[in-house]
Structure formats: structure tokens, C-alpha cells
mmCIF file of the N, C-alpha and C atoms, coordinates in Angstrom:
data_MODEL
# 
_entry.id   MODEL 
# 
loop_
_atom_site.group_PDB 
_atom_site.id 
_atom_site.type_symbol 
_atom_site.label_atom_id 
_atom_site.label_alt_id 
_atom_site.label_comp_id 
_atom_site.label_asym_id 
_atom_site.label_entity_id 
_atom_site.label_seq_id 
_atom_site.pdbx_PDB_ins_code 
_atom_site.Cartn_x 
_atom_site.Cartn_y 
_atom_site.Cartn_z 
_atom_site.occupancy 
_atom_site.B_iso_or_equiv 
_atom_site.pdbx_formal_charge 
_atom_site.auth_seq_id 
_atom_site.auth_comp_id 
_atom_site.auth_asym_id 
_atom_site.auth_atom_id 
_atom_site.pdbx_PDB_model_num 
ATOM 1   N N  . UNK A 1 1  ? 290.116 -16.511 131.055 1.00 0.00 ? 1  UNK A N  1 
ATOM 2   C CA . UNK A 1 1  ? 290.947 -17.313 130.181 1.00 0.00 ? 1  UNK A CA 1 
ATOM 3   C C  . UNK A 1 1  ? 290.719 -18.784 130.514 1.00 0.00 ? 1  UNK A C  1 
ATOM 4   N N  . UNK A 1 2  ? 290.658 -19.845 129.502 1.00 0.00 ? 2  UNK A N  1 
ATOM 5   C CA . UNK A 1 2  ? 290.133 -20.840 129.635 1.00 0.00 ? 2  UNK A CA 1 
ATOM 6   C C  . UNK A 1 2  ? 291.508 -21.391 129.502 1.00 0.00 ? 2  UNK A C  1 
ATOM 7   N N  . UNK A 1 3  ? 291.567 -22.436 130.341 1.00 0.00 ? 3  UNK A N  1 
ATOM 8   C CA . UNK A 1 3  ? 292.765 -23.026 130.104 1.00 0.00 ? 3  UNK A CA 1 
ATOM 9   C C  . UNK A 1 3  ? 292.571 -25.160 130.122 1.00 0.00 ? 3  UNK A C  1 
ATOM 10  N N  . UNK A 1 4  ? 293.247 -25.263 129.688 1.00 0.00 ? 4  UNK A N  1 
ATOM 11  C CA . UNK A 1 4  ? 293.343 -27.132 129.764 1.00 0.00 ? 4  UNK A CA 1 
ATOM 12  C C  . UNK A 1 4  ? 294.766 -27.670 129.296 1.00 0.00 ? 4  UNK A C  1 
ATOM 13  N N  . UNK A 1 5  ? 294.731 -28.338 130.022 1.00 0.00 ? 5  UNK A N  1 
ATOM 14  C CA . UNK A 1 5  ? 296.149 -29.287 129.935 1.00 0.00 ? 5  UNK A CA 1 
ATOM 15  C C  . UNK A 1 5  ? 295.671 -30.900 130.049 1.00 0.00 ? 5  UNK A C  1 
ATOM 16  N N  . UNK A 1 6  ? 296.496 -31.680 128.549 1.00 0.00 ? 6  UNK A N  1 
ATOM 17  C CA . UNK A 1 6  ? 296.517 -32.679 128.437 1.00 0.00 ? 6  UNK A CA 1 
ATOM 18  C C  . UNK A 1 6  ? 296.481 -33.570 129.736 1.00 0.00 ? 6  UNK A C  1 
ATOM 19  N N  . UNK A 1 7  ? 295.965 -34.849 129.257 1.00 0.00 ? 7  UNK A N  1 
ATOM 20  C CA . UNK A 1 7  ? 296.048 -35.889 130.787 1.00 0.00 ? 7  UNK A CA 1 
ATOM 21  C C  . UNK A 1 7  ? 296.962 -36.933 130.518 1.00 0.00 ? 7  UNK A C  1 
ATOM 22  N N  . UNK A 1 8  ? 297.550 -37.750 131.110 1.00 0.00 ? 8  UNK A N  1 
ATOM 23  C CA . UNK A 1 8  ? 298.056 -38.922 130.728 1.00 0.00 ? 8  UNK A CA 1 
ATOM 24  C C  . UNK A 1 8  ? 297.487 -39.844 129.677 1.00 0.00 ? 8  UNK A C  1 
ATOM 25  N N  . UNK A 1 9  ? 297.998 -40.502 129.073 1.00 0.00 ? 9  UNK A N  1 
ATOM 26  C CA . UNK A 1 9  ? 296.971 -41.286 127.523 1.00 0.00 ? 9  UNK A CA 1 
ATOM 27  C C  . UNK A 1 9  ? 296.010 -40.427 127.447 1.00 0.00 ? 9  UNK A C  1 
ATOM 28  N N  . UNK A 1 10 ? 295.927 -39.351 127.131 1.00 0.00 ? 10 UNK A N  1 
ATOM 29  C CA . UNK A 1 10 ? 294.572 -38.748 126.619 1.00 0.00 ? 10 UNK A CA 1 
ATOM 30  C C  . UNK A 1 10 ? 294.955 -38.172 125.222 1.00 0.00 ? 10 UNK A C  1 
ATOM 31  N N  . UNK A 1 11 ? 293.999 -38.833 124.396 1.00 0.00 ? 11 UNK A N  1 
ATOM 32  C CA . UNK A 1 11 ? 294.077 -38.239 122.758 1.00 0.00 ? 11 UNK A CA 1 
ATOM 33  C C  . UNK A 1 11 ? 294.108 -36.642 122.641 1.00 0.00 ? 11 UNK A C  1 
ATOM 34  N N  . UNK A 1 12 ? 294.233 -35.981 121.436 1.00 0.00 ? 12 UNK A N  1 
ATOM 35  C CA . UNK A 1 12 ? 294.120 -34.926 121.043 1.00 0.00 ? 12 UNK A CA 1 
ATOM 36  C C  . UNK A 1 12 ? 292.620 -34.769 120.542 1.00 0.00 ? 12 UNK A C  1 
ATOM 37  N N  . UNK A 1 13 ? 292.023 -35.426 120.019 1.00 0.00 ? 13 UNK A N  1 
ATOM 38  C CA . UNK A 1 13 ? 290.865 -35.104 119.706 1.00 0.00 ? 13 UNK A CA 1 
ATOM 39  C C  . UNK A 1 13 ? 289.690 -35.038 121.026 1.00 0.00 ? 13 UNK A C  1 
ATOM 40  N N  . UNK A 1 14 ? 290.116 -35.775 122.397 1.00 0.00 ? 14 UNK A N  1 
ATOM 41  C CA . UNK A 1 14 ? 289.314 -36.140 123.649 1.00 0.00 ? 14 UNK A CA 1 
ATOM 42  C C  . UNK A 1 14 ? 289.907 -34.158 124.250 1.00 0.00 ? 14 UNK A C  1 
ATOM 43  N N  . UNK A 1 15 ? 291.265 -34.280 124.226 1.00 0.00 ? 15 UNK A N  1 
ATOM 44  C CA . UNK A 1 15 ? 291.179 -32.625 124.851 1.00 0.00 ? 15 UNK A CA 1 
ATOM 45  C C  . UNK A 1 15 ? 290.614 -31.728 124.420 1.00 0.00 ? 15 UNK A C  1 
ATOM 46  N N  . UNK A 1 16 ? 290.412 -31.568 122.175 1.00 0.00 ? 16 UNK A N  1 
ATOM 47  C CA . UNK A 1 16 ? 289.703 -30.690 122.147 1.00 0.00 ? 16 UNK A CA 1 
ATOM 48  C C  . UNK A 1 16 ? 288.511 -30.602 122.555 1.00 0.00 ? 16 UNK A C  1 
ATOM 49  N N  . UNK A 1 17 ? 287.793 -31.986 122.571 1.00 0.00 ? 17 UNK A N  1 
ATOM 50  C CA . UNK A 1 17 ? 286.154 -31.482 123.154 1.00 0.00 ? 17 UNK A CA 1 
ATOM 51  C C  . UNK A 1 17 ? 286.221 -31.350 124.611 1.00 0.00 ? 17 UNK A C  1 
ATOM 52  N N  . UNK A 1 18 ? 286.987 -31.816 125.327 1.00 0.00 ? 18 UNK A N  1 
ATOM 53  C CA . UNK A 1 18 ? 286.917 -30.889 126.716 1.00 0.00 ? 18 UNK A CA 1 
ATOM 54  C C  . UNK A 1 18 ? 286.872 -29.708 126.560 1.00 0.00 ? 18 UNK A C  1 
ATOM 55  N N  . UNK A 1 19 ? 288.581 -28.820 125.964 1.00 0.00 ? 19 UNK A N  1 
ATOM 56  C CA . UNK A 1 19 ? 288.433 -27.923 125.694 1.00 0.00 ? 19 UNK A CA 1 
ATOM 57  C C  . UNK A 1 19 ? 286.878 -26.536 125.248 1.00 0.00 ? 19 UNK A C  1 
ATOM 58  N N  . UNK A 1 20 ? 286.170 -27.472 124.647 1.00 0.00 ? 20 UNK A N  1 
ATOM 59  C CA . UNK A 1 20 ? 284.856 -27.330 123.709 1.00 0.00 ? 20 UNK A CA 1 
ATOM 60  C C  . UNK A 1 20 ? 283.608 -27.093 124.258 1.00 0.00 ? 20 UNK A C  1 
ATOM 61  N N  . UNK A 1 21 ? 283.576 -27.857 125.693 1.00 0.00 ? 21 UNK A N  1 
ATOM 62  C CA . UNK A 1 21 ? 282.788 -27.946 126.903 1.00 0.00 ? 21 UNK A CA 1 
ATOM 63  C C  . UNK A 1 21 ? 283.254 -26.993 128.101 1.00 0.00 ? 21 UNK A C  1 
ATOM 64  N N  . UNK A 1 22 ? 284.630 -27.074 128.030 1.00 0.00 ? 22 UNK A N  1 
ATOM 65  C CA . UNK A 1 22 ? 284.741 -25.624 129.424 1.00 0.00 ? 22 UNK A CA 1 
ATOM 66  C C  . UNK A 1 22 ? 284.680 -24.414 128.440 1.00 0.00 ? 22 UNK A C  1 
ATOM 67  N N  . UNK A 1 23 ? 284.566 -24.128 127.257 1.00 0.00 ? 23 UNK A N  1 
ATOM 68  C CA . UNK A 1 23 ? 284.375 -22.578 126.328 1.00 0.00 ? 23 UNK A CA 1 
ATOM 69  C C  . UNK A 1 23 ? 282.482 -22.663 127.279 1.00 0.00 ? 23 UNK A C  1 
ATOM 70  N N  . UNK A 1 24 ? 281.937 -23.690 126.374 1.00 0.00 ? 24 UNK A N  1 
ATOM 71  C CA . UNK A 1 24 ? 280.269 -23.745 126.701 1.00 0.00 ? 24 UNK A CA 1 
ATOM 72  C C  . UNK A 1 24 ? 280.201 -23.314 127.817 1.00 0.00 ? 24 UNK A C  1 
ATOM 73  N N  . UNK A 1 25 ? 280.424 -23.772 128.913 1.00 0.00 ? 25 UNK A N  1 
ATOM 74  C CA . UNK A 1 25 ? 279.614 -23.789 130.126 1.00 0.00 ? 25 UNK A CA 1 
ATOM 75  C C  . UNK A 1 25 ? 280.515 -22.318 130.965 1.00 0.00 ? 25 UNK A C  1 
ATOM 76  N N  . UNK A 1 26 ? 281.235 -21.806 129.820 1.00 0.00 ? 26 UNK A N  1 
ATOM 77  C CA . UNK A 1 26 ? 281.406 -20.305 130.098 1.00 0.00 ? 26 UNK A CA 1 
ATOM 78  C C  . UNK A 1 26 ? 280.779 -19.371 129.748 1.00 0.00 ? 26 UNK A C  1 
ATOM 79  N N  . UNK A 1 27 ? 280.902 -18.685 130.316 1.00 0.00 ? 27 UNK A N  1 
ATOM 80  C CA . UNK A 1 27 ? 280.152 -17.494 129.371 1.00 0.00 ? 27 UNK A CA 1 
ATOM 81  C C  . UNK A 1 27 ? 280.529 -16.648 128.272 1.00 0.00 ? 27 UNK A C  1 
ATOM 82  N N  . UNK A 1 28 ? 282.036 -16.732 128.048 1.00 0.00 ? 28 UNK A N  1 
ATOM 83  C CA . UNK A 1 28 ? 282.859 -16.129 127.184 1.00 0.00 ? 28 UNK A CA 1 
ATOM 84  C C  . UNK A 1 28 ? 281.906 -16.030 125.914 1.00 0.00 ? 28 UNK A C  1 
ATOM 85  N N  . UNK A 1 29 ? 281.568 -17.668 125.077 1.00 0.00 ? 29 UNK A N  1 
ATOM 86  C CA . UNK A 1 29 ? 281.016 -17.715 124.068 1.00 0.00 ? 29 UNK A CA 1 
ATOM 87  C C  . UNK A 1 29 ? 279.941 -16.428 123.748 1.00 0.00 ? 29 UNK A C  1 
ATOM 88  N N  . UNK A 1 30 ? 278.821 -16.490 124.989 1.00 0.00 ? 30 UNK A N  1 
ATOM 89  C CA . UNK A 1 30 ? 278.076 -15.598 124.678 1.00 0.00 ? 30 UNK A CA 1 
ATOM 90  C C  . UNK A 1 30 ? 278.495 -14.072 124.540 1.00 0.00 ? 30 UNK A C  1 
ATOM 91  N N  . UNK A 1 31 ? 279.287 -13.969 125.008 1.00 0.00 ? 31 UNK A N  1 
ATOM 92  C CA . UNK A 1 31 ? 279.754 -12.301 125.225 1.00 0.00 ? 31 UNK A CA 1 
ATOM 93  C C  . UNK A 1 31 ? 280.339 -12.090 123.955 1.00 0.00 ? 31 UNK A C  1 
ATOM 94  N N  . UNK A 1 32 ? 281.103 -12.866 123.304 1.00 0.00 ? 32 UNK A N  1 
ATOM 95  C CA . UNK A 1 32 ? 282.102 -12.695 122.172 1.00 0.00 ? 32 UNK A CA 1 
ATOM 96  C C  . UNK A 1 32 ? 280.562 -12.570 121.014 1.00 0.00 ? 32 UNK A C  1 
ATOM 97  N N  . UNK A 1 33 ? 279.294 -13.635 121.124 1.00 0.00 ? 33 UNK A N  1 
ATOM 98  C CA . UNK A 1 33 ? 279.046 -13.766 119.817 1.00 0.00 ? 33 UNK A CA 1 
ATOM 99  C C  . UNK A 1 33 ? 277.772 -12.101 120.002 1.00 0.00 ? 33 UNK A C  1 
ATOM 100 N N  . UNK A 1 34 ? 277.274 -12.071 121.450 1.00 0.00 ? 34 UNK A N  1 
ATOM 101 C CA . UNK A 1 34 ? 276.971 -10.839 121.640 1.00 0.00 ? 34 UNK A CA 1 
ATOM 102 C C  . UNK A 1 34 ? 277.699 -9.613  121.101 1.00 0.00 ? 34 UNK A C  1 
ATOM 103 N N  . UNK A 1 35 ? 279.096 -9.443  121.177 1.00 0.00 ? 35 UNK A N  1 
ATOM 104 C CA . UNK A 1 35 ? 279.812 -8.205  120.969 1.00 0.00 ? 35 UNK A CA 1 
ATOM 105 C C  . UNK A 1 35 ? 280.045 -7.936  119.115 1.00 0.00 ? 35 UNK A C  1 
ATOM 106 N N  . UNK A 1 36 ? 280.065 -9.174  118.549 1.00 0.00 ? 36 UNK A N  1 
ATOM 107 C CA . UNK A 1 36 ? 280.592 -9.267  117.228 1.00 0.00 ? 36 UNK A CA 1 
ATOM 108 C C  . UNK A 1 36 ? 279.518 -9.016  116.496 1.00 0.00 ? 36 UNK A C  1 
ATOM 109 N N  . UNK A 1 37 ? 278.587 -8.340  116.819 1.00 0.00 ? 37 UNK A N  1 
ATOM 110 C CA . UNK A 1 37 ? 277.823 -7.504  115.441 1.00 0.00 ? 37 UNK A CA 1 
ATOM 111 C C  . UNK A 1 37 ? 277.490 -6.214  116.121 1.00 0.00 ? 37 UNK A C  1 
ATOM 112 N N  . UNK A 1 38 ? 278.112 -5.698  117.228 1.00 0.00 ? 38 UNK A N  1 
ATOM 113 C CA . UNK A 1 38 ? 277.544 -4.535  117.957 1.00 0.00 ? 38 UNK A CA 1 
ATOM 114 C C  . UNK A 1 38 ? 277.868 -3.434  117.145 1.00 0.00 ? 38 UNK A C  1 
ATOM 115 N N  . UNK A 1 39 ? 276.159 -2.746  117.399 1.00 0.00 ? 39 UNK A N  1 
ATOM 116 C CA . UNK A 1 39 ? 276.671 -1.378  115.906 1.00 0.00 ? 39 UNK A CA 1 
ATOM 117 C C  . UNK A 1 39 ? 276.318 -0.157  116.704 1.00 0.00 ? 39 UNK A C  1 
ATOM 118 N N  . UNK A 1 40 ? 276.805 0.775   116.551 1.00 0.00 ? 40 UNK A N  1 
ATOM 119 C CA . UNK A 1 40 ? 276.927 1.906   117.565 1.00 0.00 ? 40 UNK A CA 1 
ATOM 120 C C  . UNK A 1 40 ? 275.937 2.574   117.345 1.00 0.00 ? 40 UNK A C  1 
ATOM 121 N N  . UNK A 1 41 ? 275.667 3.096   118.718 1.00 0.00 ? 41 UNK A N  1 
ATOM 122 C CA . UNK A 1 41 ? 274.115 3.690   118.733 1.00 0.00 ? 41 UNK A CA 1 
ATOM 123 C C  . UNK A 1 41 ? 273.709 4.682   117.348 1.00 0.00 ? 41 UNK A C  1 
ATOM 124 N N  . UNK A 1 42 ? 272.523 5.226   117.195 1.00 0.00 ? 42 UNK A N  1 
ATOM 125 C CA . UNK A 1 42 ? 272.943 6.172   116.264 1.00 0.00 ? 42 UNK A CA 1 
ATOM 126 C C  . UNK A 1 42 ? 272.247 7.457   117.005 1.00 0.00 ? 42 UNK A C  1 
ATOM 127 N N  . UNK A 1 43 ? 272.942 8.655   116.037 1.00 0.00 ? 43 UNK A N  1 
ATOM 128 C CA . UNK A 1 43 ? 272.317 9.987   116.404 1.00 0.00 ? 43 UNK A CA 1 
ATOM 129 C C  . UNK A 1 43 ? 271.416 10.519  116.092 1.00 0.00 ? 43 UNK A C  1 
ATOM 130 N N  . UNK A 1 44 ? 271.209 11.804  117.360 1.00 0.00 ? 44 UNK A N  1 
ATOM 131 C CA . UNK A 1 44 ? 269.924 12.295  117.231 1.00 0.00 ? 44 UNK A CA 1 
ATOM 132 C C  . UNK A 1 44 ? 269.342 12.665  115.664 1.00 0.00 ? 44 UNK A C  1 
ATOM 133 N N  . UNK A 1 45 ? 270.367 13.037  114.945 1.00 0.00 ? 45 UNK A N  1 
ATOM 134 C CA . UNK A 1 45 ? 269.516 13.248  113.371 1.00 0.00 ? 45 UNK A CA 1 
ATOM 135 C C  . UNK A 1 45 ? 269.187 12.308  112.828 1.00 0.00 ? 45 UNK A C  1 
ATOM 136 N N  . UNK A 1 46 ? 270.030 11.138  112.870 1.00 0.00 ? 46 UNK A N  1 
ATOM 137 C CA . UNK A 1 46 ? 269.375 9.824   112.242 1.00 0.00 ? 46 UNK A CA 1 
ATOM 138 C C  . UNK A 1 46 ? 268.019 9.458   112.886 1.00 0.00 ? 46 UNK A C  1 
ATOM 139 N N  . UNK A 1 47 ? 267.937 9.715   114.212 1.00 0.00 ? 47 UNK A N  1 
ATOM 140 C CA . UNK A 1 47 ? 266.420 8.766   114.519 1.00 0.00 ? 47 UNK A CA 1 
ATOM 141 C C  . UNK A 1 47 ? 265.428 9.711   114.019 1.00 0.00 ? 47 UNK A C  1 
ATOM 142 N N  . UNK A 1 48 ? 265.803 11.318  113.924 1.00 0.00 ? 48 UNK A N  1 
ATOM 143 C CA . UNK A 1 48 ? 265.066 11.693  113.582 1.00 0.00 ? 48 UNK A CA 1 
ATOM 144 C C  . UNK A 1 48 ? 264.500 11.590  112.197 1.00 0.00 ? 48 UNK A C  1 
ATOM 145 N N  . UNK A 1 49 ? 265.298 11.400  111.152 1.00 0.00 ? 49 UNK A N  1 
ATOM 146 C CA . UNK A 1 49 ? 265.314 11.622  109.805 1.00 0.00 ? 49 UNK A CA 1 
ATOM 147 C C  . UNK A 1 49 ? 264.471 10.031  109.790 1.00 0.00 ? 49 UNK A C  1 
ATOM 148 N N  . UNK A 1 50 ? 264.736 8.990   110.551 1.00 0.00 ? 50 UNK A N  1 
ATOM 149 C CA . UNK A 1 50 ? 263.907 8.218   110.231 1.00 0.00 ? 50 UNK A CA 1 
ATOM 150 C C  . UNK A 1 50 ? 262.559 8.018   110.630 1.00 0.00 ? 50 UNK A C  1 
ATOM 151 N N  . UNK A 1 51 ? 262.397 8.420   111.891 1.00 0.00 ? 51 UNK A N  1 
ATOM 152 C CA . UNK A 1 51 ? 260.820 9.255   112.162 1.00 0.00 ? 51 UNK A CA 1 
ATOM 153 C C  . UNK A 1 51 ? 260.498 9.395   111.700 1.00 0.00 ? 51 UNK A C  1 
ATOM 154 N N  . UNK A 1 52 ? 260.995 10.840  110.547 1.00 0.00 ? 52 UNK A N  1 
ATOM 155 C CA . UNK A 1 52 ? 260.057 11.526  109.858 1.00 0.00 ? 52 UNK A CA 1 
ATOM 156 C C  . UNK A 1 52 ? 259.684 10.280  108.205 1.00 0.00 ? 52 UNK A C  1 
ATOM 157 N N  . UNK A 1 53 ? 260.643 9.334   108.192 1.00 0.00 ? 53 UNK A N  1 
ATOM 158 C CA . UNK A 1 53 ? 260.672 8.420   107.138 1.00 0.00 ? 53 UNK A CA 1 
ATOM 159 C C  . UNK A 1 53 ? 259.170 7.732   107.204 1.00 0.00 ? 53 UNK A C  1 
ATOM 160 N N  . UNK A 1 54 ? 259.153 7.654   108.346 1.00 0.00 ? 54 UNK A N  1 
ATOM 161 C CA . UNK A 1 54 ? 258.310 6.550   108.581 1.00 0.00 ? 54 UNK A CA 1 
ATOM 162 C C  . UNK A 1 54 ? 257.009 7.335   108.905 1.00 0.00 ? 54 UNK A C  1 
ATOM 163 N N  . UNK A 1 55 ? 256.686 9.080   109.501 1.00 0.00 ? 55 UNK A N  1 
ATOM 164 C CA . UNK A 1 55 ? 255.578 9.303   108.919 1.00 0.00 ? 55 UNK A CA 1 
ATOM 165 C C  . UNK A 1 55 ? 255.116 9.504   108.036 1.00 0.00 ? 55 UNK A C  1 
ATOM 166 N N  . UNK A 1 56 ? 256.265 9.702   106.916 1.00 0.00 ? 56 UNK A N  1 
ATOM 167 C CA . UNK A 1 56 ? 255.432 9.993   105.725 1.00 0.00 ? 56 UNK A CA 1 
ATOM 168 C C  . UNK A 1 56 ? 255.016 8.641   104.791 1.00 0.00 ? 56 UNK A C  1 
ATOM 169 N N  . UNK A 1 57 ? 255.075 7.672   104.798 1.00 0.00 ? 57 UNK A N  1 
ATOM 170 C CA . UNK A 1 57 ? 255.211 6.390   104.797 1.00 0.00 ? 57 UNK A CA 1 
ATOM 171 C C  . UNK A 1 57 ? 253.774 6.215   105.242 1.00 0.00 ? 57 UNK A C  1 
ATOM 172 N N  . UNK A 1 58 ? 253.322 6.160   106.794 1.00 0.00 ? 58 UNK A N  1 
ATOM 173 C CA . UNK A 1 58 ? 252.300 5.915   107.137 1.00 0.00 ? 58 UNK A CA 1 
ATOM 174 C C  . UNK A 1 58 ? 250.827 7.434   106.546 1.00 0.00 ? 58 UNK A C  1 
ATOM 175 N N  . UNK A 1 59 ? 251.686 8.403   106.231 1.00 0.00 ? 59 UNK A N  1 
ATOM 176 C CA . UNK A 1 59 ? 250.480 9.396   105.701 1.00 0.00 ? 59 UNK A CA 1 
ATOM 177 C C  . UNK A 1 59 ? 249.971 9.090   104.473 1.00 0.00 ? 59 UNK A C  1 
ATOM 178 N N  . UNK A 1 60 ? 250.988 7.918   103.670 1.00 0.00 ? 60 UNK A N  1 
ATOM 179 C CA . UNK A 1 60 ? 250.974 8.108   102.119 1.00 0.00 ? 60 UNK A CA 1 
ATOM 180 C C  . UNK A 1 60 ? 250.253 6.867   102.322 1.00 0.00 ? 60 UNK A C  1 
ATOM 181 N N  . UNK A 1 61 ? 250.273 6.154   103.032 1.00 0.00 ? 61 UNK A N  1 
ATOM 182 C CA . UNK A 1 61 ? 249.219 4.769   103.079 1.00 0.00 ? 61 UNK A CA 1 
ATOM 183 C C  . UNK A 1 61 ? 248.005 4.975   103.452 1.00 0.00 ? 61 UNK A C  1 
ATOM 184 N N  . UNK A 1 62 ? 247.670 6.093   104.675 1.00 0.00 ? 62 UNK A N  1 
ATOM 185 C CA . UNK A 1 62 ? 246.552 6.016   104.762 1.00 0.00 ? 62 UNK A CA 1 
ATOM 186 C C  . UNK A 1 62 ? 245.983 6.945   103.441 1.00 0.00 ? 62 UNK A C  1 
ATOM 187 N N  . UNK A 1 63 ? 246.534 8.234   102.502 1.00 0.00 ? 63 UNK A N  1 
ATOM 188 C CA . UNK A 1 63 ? 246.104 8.623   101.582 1.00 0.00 ? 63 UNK A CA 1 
ATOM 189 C C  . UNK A 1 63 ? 245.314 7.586   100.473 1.00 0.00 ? 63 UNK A C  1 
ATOM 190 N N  . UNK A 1 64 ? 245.914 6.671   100.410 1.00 0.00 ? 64 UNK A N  1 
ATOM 191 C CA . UNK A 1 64 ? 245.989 5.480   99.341  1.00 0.00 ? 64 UNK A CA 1 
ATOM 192 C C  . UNK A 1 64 ? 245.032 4.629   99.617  1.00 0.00 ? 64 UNK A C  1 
ATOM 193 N N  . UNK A 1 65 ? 244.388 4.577   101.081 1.00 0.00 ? 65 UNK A N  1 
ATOM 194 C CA . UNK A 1 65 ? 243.619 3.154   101.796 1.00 0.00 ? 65 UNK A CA 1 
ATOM 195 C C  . UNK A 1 65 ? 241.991 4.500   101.500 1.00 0.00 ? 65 UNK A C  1 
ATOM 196 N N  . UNK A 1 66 ? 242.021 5.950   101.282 1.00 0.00 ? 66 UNK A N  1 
ATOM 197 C CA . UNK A 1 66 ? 241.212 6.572   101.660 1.00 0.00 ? 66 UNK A CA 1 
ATOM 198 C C  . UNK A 1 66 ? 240.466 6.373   99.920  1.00 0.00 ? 66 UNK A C  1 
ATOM 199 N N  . UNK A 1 67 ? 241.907 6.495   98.546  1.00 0.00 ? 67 UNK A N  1 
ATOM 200 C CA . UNK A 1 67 ? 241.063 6.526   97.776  1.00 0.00 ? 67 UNK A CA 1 
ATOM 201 C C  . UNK A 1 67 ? 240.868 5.412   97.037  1.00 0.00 ? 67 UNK A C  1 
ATOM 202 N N  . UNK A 1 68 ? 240.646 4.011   98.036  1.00 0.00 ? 68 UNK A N  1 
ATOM 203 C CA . UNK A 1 68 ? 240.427 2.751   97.499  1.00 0.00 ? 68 UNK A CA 1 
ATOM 204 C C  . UNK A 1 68 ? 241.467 2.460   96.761  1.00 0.00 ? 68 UNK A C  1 
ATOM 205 N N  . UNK A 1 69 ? 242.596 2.506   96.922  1.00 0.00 ? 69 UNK A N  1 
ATOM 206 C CA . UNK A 1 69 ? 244.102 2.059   95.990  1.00 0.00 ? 69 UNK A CA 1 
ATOM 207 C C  . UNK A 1 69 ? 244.302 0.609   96.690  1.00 0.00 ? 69 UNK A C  1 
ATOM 208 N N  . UNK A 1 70 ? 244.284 0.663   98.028  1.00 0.00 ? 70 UNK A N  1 
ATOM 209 C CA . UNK A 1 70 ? 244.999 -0.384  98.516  1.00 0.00 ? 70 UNK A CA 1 
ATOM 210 C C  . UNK A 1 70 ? 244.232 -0.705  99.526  1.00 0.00 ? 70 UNK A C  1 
ATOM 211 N N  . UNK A 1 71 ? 243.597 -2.153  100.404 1.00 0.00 ? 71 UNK A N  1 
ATOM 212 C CA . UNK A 1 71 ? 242.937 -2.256  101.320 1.00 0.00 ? 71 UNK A CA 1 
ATOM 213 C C  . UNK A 1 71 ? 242.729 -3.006  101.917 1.00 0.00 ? 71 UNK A C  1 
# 
């Protein structure tokens, strides 16, 4: 927890960028912007189903590169 407390004559706009500089030179920032798109692993049928996506993908290209379609 980051904490700051005003100083004597010190503006509001001078605490927030302190404030702004002890977030930075924490690590919090990174962990929060690390965690906020975390997508849950996936399962064994999904990797599989996309495996198999992706050989048939690469069989149908090389079919295509064999009868001069694409090259």
C-alpha cells in the first residue's frame, strides 16, 4: 500500500505527482497492468482442436504450393 501525506505549503497538484512517482518506482503498477488481461489457461481439447486446426491449414497449403496455386 502506497501511502503519502501532504507537506507543509505543499500544493495538491506537487502531492499528486509524488504520489505518481512512489506508484512508479513500485512495482504494484506492473503487477496490476500484468494481471488485467490474464486469460486462463486453456484445455486439453482446445489445444488440441487447435493443433489439429493448424495441421490441416499447413496440409492444405502445401496441397496448393504442389499444384502451382500459390508460391
Amino acid at each position: 500500500m502506497i501511502e503519502v501525506k501532504k507537506r507543509e505549503n505543499e500544493s495538491s497538484l506537487s502531492l499528486i505527482k509524488r504520489f505518481g512517482k512512489r506508484v512508479k518506482q513500485s512495482s504494484n503498477l506492473k503487477l496490476v497492468r500484468k494481471l488485467r488481461f490474464k486469460s486462463r489457461p486453456k484445455s486439453k481439447l482446445r489445444k488440441k482442436e487447435e493443433a489439429l486446426k493448424r495441421e490441416v491449414y499447413r496440409k492444405k497449403g502445401e496441397y496448393l504450393y504442389k499444384l502451382g496455386k500459390i508460391g
